[in-house]
N, C-alpha and C positions, 0 to 999 in steps of 0.2 A: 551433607556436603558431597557425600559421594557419588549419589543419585544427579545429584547438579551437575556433577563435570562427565556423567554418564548420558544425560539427556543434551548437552552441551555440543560433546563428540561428535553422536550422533547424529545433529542437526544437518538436513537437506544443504546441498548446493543446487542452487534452483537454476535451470535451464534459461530463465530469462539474462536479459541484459542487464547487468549493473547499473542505475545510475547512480550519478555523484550531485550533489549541487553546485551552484555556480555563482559565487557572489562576487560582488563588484557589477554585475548588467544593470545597465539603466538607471544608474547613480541612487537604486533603493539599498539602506541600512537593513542590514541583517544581521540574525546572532546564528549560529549552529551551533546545534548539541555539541558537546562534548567530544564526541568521536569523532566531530565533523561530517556526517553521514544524513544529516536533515536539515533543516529549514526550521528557527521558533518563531512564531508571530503571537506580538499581542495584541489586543485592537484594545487599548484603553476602556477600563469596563465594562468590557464586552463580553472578549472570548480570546484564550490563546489555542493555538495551532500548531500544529509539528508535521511538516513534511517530509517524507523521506524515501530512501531503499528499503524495504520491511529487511528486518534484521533477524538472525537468529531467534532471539528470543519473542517474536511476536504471533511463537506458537505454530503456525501451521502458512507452510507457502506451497502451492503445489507445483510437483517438477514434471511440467509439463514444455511442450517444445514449438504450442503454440507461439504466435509473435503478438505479443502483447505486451502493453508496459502496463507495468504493477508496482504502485505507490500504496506507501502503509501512510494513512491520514490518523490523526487525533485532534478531539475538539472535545473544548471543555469552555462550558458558560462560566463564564465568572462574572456577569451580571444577577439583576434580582427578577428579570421577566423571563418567559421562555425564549429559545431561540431556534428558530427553522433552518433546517439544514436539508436541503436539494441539491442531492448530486446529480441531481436530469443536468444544470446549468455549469457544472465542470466543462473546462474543456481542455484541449492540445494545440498546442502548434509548433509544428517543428521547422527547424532552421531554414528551411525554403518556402516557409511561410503559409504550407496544408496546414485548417484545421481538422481536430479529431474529437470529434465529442468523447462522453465517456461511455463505455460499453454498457450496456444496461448488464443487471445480475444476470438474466434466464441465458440472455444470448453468450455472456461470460460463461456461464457455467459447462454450458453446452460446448462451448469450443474445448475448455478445459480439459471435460471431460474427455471429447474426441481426442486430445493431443495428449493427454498424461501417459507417460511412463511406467507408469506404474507407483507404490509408494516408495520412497528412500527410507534407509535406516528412522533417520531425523522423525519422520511423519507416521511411523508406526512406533515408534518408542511415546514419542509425543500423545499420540493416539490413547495409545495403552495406557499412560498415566491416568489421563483427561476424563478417560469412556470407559478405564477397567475393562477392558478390550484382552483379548490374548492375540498373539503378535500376527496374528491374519490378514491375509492382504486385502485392500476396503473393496466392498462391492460397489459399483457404480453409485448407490445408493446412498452410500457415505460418503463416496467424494462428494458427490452432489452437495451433500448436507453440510461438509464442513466447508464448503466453498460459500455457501451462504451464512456458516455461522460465522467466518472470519472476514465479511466484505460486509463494507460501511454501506449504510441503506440509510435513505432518507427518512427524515422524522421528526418529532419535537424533543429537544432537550429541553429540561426545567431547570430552574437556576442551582448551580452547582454541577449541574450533572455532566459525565465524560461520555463521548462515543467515540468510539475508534475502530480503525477496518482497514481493508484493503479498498483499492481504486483502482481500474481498470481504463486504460485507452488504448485504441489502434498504434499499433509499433510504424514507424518510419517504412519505409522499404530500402532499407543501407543499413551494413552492422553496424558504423559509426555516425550518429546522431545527435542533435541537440533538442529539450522539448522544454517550451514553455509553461506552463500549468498555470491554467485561471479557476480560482476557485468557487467563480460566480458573487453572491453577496458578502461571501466570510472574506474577503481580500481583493482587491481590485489593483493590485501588481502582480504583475504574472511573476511566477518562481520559475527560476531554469535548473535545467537538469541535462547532463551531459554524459553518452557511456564513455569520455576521457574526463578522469583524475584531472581536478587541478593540482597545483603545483604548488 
């Protein structure tokens, strides 16, 4: 327990923009976790979904000061065939109506790496557990790696099975924005996402 609320502490404040979800747009029924901080979708038989702000505990966010927006996705088949998941067909659009595809990994990673700050407390504690690491600051080479171990990649899920990751698109050019998210085949109503708090 104590390790818990030690790796907890710890945790990164990530340089990106918050978003919040947005419900009530476009007269789609929605549920949010618990905390109110994602999006649940289930697609009857299919697959459910969780959109969100990656949170504390989803491990590793890097605190970098790129402008990027970074969405924690999960998908889980709860059908009995496989299901293809293609993040090429994600995309953005923000409240003035730009779209923004989604970053690809190599070019994410690249930017990432260009803008990081270096690691936070959060991201070497985290490290250290994970990689049995001693509390060293990552070489290029590791950020690299954990940028691709914690970002959702396309691929086949078989039935049953979960993937989950981060997402990446181009940030607005205003600190205060609103983005819609398409998630291509898994959902054909855009999810909004706002850096204001609803009320």
């Amino acid at each position: 327990m104590a390790l818990c609320w030690l790796v907890m502490a710890g945790l990164p404040a990530v340089a990106q923009d918050k978003l919040y979800p947005v419900t009530g747009s476009r007269g789609i029924p929605v549920i949010l976790t618990t905390d109110r901080s994602a999006f649940v979708i289930e697609k009857s038989f299919q697959h459910k979904l969780i959109l969100g702000y990656p949170t504390d505990d989803k491990g590793f966010v890097p605190d970098t000061k790129t402008p990027i927006v970074v969405l924690w996705l999960r998908v889980q088949n709860v059908s009995h065939d496989p299901l293809a998941l293609n993040i090429a067909k994600f995309t953005s659009i923000d409240d003035q109506g730009h779209p923004y595809p989604v970053i690809e990994l190599q070019d994410v990673t690249n930017r990432i790496t260009a803008g990081a700050s270096g690691p936070t407390l959060g991201t070497k504690t985290l490290r250290n557990l994970s990689l049995g690491r001693v509390g060293n600051k990552p070489t290029e080479d590791e950020l690299k790696d954990d940028i691709v171990r914690y970002s959702l990649q396309s691929g086949e899920l078989q039935a049953g099975a979960v993937k989950e990751g981060l997402i990446y698109f181009e940030k607005p050019p205003r600190k205060n924005f609103t983005v819609s998210i398409m998630l291509g085949d898994l959902w054909s109503q855009p999810l909004v996402f706002s850096t204001s708090k609803q009320k």
